[in-house]
N, C-alpha and C positions, 0 to 999 in steps of 0.2 A: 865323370861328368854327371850332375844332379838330372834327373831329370826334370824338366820349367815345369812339368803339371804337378808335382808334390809340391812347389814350393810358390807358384801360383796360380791364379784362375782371372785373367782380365774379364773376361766372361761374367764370373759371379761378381764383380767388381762393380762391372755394368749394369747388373740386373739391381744391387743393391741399392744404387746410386738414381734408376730410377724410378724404383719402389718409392723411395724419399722424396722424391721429386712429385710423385703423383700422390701419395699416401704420407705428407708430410708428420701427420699424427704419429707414423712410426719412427720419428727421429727420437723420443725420449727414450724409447726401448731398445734403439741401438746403441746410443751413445755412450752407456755406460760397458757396452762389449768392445768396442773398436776405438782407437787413436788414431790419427792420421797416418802417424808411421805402419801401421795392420796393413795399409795399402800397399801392391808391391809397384804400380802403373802410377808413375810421376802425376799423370793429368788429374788421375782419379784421386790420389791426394788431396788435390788442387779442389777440383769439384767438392769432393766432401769436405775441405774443411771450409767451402763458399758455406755449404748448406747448413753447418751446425753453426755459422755465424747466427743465418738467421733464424735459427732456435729461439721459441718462443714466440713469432711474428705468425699472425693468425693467416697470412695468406703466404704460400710457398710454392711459386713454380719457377718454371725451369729458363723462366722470363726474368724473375727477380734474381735467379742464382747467378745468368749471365748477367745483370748487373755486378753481383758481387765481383764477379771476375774481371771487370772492364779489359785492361788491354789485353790478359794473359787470355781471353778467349780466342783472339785471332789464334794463338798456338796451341789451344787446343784442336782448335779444328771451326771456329764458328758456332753461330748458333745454332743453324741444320745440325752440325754435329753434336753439339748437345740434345737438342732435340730427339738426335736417335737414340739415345739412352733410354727416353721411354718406352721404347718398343720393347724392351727388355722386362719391364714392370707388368708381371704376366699378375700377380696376387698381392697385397698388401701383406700380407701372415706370413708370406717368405720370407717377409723383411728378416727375419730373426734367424733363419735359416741361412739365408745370404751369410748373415753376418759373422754367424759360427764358422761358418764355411773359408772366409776370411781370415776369420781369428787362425783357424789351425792351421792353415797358409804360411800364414806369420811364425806361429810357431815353430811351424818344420825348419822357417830360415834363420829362426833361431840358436837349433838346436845344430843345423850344419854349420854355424857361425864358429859355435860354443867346439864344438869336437876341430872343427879347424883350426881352429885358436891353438888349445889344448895341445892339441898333436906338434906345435910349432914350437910352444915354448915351452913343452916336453922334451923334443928334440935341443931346446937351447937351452939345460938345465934347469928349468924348474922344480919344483917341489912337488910333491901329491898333493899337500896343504894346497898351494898355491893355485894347482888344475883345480881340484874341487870348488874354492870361490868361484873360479872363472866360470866353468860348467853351471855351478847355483847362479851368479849375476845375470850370464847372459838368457837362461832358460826360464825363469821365473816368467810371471805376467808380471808387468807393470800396475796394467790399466786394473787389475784383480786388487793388487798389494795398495794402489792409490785409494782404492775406494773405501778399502776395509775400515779404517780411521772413522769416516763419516757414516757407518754403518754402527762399528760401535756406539758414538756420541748419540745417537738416532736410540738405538738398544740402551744407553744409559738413562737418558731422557725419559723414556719410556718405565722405565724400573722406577723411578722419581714420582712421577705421574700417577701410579699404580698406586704408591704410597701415598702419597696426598689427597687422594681420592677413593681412601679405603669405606671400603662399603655403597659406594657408587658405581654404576655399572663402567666397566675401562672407554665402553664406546660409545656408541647411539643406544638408548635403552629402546628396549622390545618396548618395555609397556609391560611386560608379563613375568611376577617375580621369578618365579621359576627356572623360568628361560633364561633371565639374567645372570640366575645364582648359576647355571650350569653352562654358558658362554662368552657373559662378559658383557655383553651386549655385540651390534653392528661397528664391525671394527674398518677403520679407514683403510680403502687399497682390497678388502676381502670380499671370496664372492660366497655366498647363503644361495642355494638350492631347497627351493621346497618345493616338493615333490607330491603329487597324489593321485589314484583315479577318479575317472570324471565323479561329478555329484560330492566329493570326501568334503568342499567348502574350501581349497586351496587361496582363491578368488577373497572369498570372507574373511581369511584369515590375514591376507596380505591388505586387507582393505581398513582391518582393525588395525595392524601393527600399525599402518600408513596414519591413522590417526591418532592413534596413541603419540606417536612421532611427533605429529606437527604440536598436538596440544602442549610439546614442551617447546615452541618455538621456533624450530627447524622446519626446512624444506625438501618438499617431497615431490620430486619428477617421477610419473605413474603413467610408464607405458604398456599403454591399455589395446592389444592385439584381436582381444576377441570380443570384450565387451563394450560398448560404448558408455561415454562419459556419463551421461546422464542415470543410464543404471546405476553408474559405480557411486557415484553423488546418492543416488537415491537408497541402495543397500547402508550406506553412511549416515543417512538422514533416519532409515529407520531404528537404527539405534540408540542414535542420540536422541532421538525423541520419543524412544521404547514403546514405538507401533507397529501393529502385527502385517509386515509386507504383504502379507498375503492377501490382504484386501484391497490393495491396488488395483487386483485382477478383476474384484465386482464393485469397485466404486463405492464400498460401505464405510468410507471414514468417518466419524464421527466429526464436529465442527471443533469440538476438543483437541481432536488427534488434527486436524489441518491444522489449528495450531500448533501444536508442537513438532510439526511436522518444517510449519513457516518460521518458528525459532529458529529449527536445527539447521534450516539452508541460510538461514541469515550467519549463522555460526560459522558454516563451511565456506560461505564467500569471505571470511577475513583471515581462513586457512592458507598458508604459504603454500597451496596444491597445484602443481600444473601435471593437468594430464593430457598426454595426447591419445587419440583411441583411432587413430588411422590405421587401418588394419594392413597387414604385407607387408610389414614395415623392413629395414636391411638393418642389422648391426650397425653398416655407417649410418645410417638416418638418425640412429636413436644413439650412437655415439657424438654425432654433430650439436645434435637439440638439449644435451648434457652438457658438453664444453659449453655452448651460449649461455646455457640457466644456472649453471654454477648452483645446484642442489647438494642439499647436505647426505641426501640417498637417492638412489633410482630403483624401480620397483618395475618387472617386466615377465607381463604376461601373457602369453606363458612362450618358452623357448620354443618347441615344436611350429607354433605359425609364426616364427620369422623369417623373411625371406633365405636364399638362397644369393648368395655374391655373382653368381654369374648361373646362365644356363646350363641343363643337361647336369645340375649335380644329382646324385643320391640321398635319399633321406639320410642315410648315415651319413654321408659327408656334411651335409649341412648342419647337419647336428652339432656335429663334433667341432665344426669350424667355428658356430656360433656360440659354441660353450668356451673352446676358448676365446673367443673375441669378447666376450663378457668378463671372463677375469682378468685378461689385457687393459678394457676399458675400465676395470676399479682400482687395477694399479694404475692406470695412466692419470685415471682423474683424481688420485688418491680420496673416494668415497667408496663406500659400503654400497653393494649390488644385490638385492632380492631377485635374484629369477626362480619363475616357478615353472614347473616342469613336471609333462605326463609320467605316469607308470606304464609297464606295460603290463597286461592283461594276468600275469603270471598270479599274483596276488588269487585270484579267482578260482584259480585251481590249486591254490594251496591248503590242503586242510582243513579241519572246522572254522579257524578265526581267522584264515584268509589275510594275517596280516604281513604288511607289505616287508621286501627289505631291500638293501642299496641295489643290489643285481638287477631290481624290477626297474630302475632307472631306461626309459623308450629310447629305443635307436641307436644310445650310444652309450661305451663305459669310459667315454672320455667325460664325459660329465660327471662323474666318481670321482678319476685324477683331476680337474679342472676346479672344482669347486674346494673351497678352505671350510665350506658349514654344509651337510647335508642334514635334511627334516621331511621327515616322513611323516602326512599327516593321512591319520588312521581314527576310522568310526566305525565301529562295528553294526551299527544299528543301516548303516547304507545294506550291507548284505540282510537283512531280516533275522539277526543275529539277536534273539532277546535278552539273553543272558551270558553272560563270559566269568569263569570262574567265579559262579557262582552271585553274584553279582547281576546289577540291570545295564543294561546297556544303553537307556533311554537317556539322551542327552548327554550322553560320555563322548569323549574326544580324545585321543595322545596324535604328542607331537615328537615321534622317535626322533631322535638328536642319534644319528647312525653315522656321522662324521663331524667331530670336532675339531680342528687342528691347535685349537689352545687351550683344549681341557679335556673334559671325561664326557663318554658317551651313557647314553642314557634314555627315559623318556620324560615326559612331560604330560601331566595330566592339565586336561582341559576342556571347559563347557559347551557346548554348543546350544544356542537360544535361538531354535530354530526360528521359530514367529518372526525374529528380529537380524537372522542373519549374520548370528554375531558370535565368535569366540569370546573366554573372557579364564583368566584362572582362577580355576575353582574353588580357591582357596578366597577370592576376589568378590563374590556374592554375598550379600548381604540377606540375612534370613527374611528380610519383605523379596531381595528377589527371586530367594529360592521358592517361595511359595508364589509369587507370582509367576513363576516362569513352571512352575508344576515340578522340581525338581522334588 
């Protein structure tokens, strides 16, 4: 006799079911792990296949699902008893866990299927040939072997695309040739980590990509955590208007530079930009405010000040849960996710040039496994570092490219205009603005 706990969990069944119910966002992440048949509890079948009916429908509780059910709900147990399904939906991030949980359930009754079978029509003459199909048929995934087809056609597609668009970046360009030649650009569904210590310009750099961005016509959701909006507008204005920020502090602008100043916000109110800059914000705030805006990227910063999902977590936990709920939310919404993210202090005590690397990554090394692009931006002139191999350091920049997933790693040299706030590739300046920028 099997034992019932290897071959199921009504329990995890329940917790799944109303994970989904209360966290409907995670039904896209499950449904390609589980079929109804995964289930081993008739009801629970029943429940889940009410709930991926309505996959896709912006509102999903546990109200609408006993609709779906109409009469078979009296045999389930009622609404109260649906309703206690929720109690079970302790985390939305289990959802995935749940569902493995599930899956190997299934499998174990698989594989007792598959050897029971075997042993029977062993015993009634079969062939080895014959057990072997039976064993391969019944053991295999299904819902694995279903998908693989539309994954290929997806990977073909894709190869197509690459050709056709040779010499153009694969995804969202940076804006910065460099960066292009050596990732492709922001790719749909992947998460970009840029990393740095306070003061390195992380803020500036993710403010220029942002505008590089829209100026090719695309939209840019800019969850703005630490800074408010009006800064971040105004770091944008001074460079499109190539005035020296720094005199905002004693009111010396010129009637020239207000000009150019009242250009560039006329420029940026026809920009596709929505930022929000409400600070303490949750993963689900700024995962809700993206499914409504339907932006072509989201930009978030920085990781470390976003909230925590529930009380009494740990910096590391928070971390960790919020790095992956960010690469969750660029597969779910399939767009490309900039989070930027502290270092920790390590950099400081390393050596003459102090320069950073992935291990300095704050609080957590799930942000390593979690992100598809890590960039590490590095200025040596922050430490009072004047010269590096020889070399000045005055207005030098790299953007270590320390994880790639679809190319080679690397760095990237890049300007920093201080006056102006502004990254740009060096390659990119023009000899008026090297001498006017004093390079």
């Amino acid at each position: 006799m099997v034992d019932l706990d290897i071959i199921s969990s009504v329990e995890t069944e329940k917790a799944l079911l109303g994970c989904l119910m209360v966290f409907p966002e995670m039904i896209d992440q499950v449904v390609p792990m589980l079929d109804v048949e995964h289930f081993y509890n008739n009801d629970n079948k029943e429940i889940y296949e009410a709930i991926i009916s309505l996959r896709g429908n912006k509102e999903i509780t546990y109200l609408s699902v006993a609709h779906v059910l109409g009469a078979r709900l009296e045999v389930i147990g009622g609404v109260h008893a649906l309703s206690g399904y929720l109690d079970y939906a302790a985390f939305r991030f289990e959802a995935r866990e749940y569902a493995r949980v599930i899956s190997e359930k299934a499998r174990a009754r698989r594989i007792i299927d598959a050897t029971n079978l075997a042993a029977n029509e062993l015993s009634a003459g079969a062939s080895l040939e014959e057990i072997e199909h039976i064993l391969l048929d019944l053991t295999e995934n299904p819902k694995i072997n279903a998908l693989s087809s539309s994954y290929a056609d997806e990977a073909m597609q894709s190869f197509q695309e690459v050709v056709e668009n040779r010499g153009k970046s694969r995804g969202l360009s940076t804006g910065y040739s460099d960066l292009d030649r050596k990732m492709g650009g922001f790719d749909k569904g992947e998460l970009t980590v840029l990393a740095g210590r306070p003061s390195m310009g992380k803020t500036a750099l993710a403010i220029g990509l942002a505008y590089k961005i829209l100026r090719e016509g695309k939209s840019v959701f800019f969850a703005s955590l630490e800074m408010t909006g009006r800064a971040l507008v105004q770091r944008m204005a001074y460079n499109l208007a190539r005035v020296d920020g720094q005199k905002y502090n004693t009111g010396e602008f010129t009637p020239d530079e207000l000009q150019k100043l009242n250009r560039a916000c006329d420029e940026i109110r026809t920009l596709p930009l929505i930022i929000d800059d409400m600070g303490g914000q949750s993963i689900d705030e700024v995962l809700a405010r993206a499914r409504q805006l339907e932006p072509d990227i989201v930009i978030i910063d920085y990781l470390q000040l976003m909230a925590a999902s529930r009380k009494g977590m740990k910096l590391y936990e928070k971390t960790t849960e919020n790095s992956l709920a960010c690469k969750n939310m660029a597969k779910r919404l399939n767009i490309p996710i900039l989070l930027l993210s502290q270092l920790s202090r390590a950099p400081e005590t390393r050596g003459k040039s102090r320069r950073p690397q992935m291990s300095d990554l704050r609080e957590s090394g799930a942000i390593e496994q979690d992100a598809d692009h890590v960039w590490l931006l590095y200025r040596p002139e922050v430490y009072g570092i004047k010269e590096l191999h020889g070399a000045s350091t005055e207005n030098f920049a790299e953007l270590i490219v320390a994880k790639n997933r679809n190319g080679p790693i690397g760095s990237v040299k890049l300007t920093f205009l201080k006056q102006f706030v502004h990254f740009e590739s060096y390659a990119e300046l023009s000899p008026y603005e090297r001498m006017e920028s004093g390079i």
